[in-house]
C-alpha positions in Angstrom: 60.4 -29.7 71.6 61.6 -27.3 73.7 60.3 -27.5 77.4 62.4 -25.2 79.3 59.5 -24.0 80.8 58.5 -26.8 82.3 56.4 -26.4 86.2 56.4 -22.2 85.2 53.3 -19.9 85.6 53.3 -16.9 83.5 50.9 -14.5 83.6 50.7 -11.8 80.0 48.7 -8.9 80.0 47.3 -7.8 76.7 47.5 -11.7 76.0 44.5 -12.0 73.4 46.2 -10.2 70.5 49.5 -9.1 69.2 52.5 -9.7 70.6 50.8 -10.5 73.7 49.0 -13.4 72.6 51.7 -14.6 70.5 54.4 -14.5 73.5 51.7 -16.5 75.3 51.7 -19.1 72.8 55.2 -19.4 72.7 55.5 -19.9 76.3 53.0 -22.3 76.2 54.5 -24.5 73.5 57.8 -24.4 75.6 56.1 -25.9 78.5 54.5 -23.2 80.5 51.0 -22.4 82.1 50.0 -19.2 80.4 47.1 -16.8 82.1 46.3 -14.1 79.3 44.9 -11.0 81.2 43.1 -9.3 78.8 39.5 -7.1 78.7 38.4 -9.0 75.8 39.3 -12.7 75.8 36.5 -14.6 73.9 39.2 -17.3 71.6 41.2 -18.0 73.0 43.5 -21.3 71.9 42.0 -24.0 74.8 45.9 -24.3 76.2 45.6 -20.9 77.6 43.8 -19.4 80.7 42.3 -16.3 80.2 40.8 -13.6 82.7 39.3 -11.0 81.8 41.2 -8.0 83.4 41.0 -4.4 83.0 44.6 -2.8 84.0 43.1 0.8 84.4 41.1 -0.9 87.7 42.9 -2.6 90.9 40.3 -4.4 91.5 39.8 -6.1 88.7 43.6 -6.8 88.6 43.8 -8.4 91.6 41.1 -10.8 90.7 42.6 -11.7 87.7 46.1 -12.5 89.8 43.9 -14.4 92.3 42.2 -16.1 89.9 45.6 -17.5 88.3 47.0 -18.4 92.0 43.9 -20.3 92.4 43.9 -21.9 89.1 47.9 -22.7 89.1 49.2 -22.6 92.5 51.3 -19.4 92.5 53.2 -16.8 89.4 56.7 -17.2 88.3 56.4 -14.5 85.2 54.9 -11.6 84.7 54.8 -10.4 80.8 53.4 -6.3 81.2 52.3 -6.1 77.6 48.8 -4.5 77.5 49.3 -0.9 76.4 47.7 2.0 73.9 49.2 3.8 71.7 49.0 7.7 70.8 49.6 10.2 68.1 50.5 13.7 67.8 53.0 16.8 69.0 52.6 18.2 72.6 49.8 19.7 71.9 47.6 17.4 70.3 46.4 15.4 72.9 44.5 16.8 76.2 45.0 16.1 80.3 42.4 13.5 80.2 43.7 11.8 77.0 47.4 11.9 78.8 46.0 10.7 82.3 44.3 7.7 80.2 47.4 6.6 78.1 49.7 7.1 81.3 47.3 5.0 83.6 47.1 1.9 80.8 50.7 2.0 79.9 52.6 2.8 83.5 50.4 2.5 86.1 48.9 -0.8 84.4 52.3 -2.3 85.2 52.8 -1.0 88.7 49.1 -2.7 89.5 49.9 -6.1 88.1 53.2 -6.3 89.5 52.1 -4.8 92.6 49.6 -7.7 92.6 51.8 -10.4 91.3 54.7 -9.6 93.9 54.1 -11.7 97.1 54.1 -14.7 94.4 57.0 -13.9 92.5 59.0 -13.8 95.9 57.7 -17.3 96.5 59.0 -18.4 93.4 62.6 -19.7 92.6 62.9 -19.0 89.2 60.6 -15.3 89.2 61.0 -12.7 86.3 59.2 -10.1 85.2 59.4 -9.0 81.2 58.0 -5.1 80.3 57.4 -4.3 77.0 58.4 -1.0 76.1 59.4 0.7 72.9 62.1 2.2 70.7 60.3 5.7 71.1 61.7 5.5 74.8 65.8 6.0 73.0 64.5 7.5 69.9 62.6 10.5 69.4 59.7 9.5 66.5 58.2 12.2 65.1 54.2 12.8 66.6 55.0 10.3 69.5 54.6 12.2 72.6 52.4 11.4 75.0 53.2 7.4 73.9 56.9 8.1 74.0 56.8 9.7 77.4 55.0 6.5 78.6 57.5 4.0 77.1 60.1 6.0 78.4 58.2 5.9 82.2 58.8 2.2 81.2 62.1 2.1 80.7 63.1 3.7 83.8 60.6 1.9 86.2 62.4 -1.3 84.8 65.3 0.0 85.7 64.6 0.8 89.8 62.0 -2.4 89.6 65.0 -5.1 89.1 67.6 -2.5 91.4 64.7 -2.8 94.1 63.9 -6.4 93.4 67.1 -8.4 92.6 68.0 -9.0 96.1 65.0 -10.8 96.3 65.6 -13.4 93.3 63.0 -11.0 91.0 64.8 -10.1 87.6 63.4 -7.7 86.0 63.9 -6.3 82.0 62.6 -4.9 79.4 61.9 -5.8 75.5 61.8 -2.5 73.2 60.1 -3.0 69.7 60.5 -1.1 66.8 57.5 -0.5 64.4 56.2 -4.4 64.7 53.0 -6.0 62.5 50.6 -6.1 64.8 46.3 -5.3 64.2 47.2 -2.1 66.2 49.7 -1.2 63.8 47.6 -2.3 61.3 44.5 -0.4 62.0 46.8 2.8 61.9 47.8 1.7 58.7 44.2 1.6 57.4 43.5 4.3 58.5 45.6 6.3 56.7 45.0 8.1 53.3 47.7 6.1 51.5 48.1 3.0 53.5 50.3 1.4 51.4 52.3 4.1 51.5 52.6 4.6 54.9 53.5 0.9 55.4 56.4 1.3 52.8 57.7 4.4 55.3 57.6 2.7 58.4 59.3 -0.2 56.8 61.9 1.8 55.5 62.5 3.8 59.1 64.1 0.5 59.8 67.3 -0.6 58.6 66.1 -4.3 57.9 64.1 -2.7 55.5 60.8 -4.1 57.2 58.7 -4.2 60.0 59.5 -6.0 63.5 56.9 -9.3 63.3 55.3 -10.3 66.7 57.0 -13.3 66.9 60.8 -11.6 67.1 59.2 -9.9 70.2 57.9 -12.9 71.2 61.4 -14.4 71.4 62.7 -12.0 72.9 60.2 -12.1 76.0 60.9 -15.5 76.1 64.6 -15.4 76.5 64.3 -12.6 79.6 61.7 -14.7 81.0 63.4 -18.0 80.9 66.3 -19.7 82.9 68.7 -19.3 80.3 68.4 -15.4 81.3 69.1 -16.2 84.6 72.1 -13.5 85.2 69.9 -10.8 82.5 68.2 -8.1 84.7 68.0 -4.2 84.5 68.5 -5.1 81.0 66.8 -3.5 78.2 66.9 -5.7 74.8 66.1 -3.8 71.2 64.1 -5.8 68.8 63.9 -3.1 66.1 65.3 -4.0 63.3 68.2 -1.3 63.7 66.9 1.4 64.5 68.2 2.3 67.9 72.2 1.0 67.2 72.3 1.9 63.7 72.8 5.1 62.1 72.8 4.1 57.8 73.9 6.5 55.2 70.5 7.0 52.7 69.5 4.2 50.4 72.1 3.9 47.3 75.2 5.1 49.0 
């Protein structure tokens, strides 16, 4: 078994579903203590802490990070995965729906590792992991608002580990492609042809599938870990091809 976590605390928002939850089992099985912040956080497997944490609210953020000092003893990685998605052009969502999506999926980051910060500087092996998005290099059609979050993301990730590395803090990003999550999945149910649909986004990808939450999970894992030790202001694709790859239509 792989323990090369061994003595880490790692804190992942969004940690009671999706990739999120599965990241936090990963680190877990490789030998870390793993605080899921999460609103909702009622079954949790009994290995992993969870506080109940609403990113949208300071507050309650820097409860959650107090509560996980207290429980642990200090923070060596933070996973910013709790996010929303969106749908539509320019003009289908309004100020308040942008000012909501924008204060979950930027600002959400910027209060947990705001709050985690004095910790990760007392740590010798710190690192914090965002998870982003293809839709921050790609343009996706009816992405928007989303996309101009991720993107946000990509470039706070970017100054964060320029601002930070000096300090022993690396700092990266993950960026998924379409991945099988229940987010992704309640889209997909909600759609007038959902198995349809599910063959499209499948076939946006050159793997010819969808990204699973356990790929992401991995990848999280290796930024976070000491074997990513010279890795920062790095952002890693887990997409099944869609960012690198530019295939010729299906046949040729």
């Amino acid at each position: 078994m792989t323990t090369d976590f061994d003595g880490l605390v790692a804190v992942v928002t969004g940690g009671a579903s999706g990739i999120g939850l599965q990241t936090a089992r990963l680190l877990a099985s490789r030998g870390a203590k793993v605080a899921c912040l999460d609103v909702v956080i009622d079954g949790l497997d009994a290995d992993l802490f969870g506080v109940r944490a609403d990113v949208t609210d300071d507050d309650s953020v820097k409860a959650a990070i107090e509560a996980v000092v207290l429980r642990f003893g200090g923070i060596d990685i933070v996973v910013n995965n709790a996010g929303i998605g969106a749908r539509g052009d320019v003009a289908a969502n309004d100020d308040a729906e942008w000012r909501h999506v924008f204060d979950l999926n930027v600002i959400g980051m910027v209060r947990v590792s705001r709050a985690a910060l004095p910790h990760l500087r007392a740590s010798s092996h710190a690192a914090i992991v965002n998870v982003g998005s293809i839709c921050s290099w790609t343009g996706l059609p009816a992405r928007v608002l989303y996309s101009a979050t991720k993107g946000a993301v990509l470039a706070m990730t970017l100054a964060m580990a320029a601002d930070h590395v000096r300090e022993g803090i690396r700092v990266n990003c993950v960026n998924p492609g379409t991945a099988d999550t229940p987010w992704v999945g309640r889209l997909l149910d909600a759609a007038a042809d959902p198995a349809a649909e599910r063959s499209a986004l499948e076939a946006r990808q050159p793997l010819g599938r969808l990204v699973t939450a356990d790929e992401v999970a991995q990848a999280i894992a290796y930024l976070a870990s000491p074997a990513a030790a010279s890795t920062t202001g790095t952002a890693l694709a887990v997409d099944g091809g869609v960012y690198g790859l530019r295939m010729p239509p299906s046949g040729k």
